[in-house]
ZALUMNU-595139 format. One record per residue (C-alpha): x negated, y, z; residue number from 0. Coordinates in steps of 0.1 Angstrom, whole numbers, plus 5000, padded with zeros to 4 digits. Last residue first. Example, Ala and Ser with C-alpha at 12.3 -4.5 7.8 and 13.67 -1.06 7.14 Angstrom:
# residues 2
{pt {4863 4989 5071} 1},
{pt {4877 4955 5078} 0},
# end
This chain:
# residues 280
{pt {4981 5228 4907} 279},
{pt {4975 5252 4936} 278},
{pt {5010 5258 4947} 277},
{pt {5014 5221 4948} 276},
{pt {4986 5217 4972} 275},
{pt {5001 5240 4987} 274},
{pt {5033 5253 4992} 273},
{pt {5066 5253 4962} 272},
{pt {5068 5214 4963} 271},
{pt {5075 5210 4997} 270},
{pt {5072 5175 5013} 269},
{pt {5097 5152 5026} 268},
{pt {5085 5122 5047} 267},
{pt {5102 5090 5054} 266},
{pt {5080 5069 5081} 265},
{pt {5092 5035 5086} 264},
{pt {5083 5020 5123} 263},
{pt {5070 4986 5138} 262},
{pt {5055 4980 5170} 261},
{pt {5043 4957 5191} 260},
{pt {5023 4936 5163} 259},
{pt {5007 4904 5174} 258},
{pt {4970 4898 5171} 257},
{pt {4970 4887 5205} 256},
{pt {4940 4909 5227} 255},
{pt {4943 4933 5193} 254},
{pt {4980 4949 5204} 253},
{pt {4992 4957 5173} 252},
{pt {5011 4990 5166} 251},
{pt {5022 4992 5124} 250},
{pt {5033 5026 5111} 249},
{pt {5057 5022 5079} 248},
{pt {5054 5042 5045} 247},
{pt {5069 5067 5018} 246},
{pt {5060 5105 5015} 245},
{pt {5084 5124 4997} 244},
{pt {5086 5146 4966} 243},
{pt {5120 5161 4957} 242},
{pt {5120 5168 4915} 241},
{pt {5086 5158 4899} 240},
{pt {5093 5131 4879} 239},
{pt {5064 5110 4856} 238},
{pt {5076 5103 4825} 237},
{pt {5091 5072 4813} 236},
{pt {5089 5082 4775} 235},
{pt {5120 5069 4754} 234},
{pt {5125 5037 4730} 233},
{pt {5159 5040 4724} 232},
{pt {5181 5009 4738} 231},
{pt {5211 5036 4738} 230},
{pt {5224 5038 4772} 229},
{pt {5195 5030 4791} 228},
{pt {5163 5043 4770} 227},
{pt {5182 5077 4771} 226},
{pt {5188 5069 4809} 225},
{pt {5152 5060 4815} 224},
{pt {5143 5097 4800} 223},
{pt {5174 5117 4818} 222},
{pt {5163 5103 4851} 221},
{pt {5122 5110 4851} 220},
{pt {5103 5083 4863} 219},
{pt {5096 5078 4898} 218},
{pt {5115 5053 4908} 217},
{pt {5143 5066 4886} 216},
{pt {5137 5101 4897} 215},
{pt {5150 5129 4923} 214},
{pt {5127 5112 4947} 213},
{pt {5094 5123 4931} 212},
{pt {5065 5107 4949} 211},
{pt {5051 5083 4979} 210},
{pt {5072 5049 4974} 209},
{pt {5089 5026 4999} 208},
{pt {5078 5006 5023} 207},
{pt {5094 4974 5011} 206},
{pt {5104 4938 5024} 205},
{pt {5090 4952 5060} 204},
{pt {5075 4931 5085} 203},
{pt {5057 4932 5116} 202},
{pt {5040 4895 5124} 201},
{pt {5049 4884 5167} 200},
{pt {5058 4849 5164} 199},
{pt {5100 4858 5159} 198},
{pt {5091 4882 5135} 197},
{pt {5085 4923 5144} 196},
{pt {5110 4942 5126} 195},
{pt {5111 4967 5092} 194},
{pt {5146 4959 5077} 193},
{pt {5156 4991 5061} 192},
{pt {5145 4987 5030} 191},
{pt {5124 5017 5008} 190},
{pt {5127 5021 4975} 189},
{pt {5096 5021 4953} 188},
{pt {5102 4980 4936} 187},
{pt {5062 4975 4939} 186},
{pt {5055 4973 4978} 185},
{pt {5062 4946 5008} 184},
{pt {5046 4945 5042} 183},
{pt {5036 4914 5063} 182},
{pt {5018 4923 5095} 181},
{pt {4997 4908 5120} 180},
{pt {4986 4874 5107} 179},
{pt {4991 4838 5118} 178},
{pt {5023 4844 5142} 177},
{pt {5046 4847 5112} 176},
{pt {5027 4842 5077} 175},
{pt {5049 4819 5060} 174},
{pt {5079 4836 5077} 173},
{pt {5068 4871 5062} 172},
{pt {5060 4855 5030} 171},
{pt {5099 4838 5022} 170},
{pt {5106 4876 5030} 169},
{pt {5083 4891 5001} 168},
{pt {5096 4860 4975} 167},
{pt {5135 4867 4985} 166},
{pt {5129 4903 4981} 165},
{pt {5120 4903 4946} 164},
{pt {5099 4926 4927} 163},
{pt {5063 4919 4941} 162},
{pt {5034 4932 4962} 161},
{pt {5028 4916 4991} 160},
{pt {5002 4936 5013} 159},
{pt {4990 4912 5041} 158},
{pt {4978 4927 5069} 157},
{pt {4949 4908 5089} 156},
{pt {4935 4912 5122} 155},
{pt {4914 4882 5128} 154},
{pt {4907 4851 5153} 153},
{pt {4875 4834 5142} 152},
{pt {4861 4864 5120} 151},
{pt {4844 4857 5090} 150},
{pt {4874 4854 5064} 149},
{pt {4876 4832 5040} 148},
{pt {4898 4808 5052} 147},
{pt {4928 4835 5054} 146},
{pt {4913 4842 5014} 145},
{pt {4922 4807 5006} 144},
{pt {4959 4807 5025} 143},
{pt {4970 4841 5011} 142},
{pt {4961 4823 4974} 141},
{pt {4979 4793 4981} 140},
{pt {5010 4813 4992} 139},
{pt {5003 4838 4964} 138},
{pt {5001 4814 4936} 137},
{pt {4982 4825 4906} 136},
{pt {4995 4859 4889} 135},
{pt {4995 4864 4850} 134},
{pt {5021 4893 4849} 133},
{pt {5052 4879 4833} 132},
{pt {5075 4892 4869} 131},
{pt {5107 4880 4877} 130},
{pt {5093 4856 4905} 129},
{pt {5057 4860 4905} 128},
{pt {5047 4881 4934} 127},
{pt {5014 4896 4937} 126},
{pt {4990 4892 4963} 125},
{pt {4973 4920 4984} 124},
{pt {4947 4922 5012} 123},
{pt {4934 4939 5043} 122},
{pt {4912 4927 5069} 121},
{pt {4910 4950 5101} 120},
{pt {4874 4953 5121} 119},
{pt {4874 4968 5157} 118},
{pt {4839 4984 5165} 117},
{pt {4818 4967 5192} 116},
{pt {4816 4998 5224} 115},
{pt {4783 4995 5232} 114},
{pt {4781 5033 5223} 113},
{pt {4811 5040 5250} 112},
{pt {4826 5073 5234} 111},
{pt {4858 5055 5244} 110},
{pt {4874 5059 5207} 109},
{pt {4860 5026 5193} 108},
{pt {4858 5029 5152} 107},
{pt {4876 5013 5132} 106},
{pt {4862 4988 5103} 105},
{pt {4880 4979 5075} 104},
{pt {4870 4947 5061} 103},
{pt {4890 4943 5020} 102},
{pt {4900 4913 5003} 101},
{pt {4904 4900 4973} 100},
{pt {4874 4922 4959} 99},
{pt {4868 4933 4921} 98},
{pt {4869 4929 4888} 97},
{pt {4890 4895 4877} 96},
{pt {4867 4864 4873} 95},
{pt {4881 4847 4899} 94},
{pt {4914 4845 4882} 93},
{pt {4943 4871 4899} 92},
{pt {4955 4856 4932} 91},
{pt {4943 4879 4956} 90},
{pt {4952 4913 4942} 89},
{pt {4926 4940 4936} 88},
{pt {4906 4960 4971} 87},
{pt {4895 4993 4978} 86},
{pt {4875 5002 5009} 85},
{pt {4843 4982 5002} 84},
{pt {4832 5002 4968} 83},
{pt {4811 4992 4940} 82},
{pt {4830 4967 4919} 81},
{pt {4861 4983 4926} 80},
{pt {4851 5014 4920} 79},
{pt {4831 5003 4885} 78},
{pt {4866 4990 4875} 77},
{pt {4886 5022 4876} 76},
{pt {4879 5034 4845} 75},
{pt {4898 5009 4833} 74},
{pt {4932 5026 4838} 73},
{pt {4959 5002 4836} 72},
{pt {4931 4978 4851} 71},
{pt {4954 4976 4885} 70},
{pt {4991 4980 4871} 69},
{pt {5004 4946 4891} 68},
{pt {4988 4959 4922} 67},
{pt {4961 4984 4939} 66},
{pt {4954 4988 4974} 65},
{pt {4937 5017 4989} 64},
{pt {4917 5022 5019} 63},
{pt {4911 5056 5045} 62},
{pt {4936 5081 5028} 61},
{pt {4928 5115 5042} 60},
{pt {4936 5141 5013} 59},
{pt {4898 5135 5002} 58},
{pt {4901 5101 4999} 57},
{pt {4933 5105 4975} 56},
{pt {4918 5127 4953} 55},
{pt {4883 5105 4949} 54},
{pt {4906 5077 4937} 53},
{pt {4923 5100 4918} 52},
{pt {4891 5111 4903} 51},
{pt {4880 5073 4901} 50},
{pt {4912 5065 4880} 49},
{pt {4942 5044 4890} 48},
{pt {4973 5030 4869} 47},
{pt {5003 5040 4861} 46},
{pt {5028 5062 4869} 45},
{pt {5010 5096 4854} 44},
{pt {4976 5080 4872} 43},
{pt {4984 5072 4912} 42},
{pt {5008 5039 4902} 41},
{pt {4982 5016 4916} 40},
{pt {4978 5038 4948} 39},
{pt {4987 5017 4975} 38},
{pt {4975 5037 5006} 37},
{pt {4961 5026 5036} 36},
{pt {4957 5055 5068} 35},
{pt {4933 5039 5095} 34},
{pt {4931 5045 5130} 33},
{pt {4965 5061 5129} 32},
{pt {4977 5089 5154} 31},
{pt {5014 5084 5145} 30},
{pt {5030 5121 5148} 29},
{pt {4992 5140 5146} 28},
{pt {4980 5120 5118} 27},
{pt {5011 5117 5101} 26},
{pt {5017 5157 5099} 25},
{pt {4981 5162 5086} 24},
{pt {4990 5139 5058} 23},
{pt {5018 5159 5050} 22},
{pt {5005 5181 5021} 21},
{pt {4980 5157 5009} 20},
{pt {5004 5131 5009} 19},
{pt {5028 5153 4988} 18},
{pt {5002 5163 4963} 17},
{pt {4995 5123 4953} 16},
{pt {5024 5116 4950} 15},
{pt {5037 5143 4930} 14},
{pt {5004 5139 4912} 13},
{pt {5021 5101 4897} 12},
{pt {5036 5075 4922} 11},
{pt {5017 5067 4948} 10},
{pt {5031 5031 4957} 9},
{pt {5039 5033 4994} 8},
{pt {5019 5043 5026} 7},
{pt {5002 5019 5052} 6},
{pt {4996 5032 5083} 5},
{pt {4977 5016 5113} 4},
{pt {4975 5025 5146} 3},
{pt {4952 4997 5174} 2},
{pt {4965 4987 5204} 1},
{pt {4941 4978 5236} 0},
# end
């Protein structure tokens, strides 16, 4: 039996969060996922998450969200995380930080069999530390405590790795090759082109992408990081909204082995003149 899983890129701003709306009906019926994961740490004007955001993004058909470097942006968050099982903090922040290291998604068996036993995916997210002054523990060490935490002897894990350079989200796919089923990168918003299944059977990805305003830098406007650019102005980084896409990568894996059979990036383009845009 395979299981479907997508996992979308930073959700950049409303652009992002109107565009997966608009296509999310498109992923279900091209990929047919089991569960749709979103990182949405960038869901609140480019930073941050807030429960009506949070609520937003449910309701367009996102399943689980993971959160990043800009999780307690918005503070108003912190009573989700402390409440709800389907949205999880990085790993390797202190152990007082709010909320989960990891997340148990649970899907459903699709037989109509009731003695079916539901199929349960762990999810979770470290942050990288090279070029970054965020307080972050070691993710290697961190990946390898929550991997002992888990219940389940054999699980399905997906390892969210979210961090600027490419050499620390590649030097985690070979860590994690043939122990968990997929390695997947976030943070820098532009998607690489190196999604592959490892040599022991892990998908990976250095980056999936972002889901917002293409016509940007990363999903600011152009002419504001520019002004800050060329003249070392202090300028606002707003939000884009030229070009909206949907950034991501569908993960196969077979769950007799763990090991991912298939890895693909989805690239999305939504329209900005039909709903939900229309409506906001």
């Amino acid at each position: 039996m395979a299981i479907r899983l997508v996992m979308l890129g930073d959700v950049v701003g409303m652009p992002g969060v109107l565009a997966i709306d608009q296509v999310m009906a498109q992923i279900r019926d091209r990929w047919q996922p089991d569960l749709v994961i979103a990182n949405a740490e960038n869901a609140h004007q480019g930073s941050g998450l807030t429960p009506v955001l949070y609520k937003q993004l449910m309701d367009a058909g996102v399943d689980a969200m993971t959160l990043g470097d800009h999780v307690y942006k918005k503070m108003q968050i912190a009573n989700v995380l402390k409440t709800t099982s389907n949205i999880i903090r990085p790993a390797n922040l202190s152990r007082q930080a709010v909320g989960s290291q990891w997340m148990r998604l649970s899907i459903k068996p699709t037989s109509g069999n009731h003695h079916d036993t539901p199929i349960d995916v762990y999810v979770m997210t470290v942050l990288g530390r090279i070029f970054s002054n965020f307080p972050a523990d070691d993710p290697f060490e961190a990946v390898e405590t929550v991997l002992g935490q888990l219940p389940d002897l054999h699980p399905i894990v997906l390892v969210e790795v979210h961090a600027e350079a490419t050499s620390e989200k590649k030097a985690m796919g070979y860590f994690l090759d043939g122990r968990v089923s997929a390695v997947v990168g976030t943070h820098t918003h532009v998607a690489t082109a190196d999604a592959c299944i490892l040599a022991q059977g892990t998908a990976y990805i250095t980056d999936i992408g972002m889901c917002g305003p293409h016509e940007s830098v990363l999903g600011r406007r152009a002419d504001r990081v520019l002004t800050h650019m060329t003249t070392a102005m202090p300028a606002p980084f707003d939000v884009a909204e030229g070009d909206p896409r949907v950034n991501g990568v569908f993960i196969e894996i077979d769950t007799d082995n763990r090991r991912a059979q298939r890895v693909e990036r989805i690239e999305l383009a939504a329209d900005p003149h039909k709903p939900p845009f229309a409506n906001n």
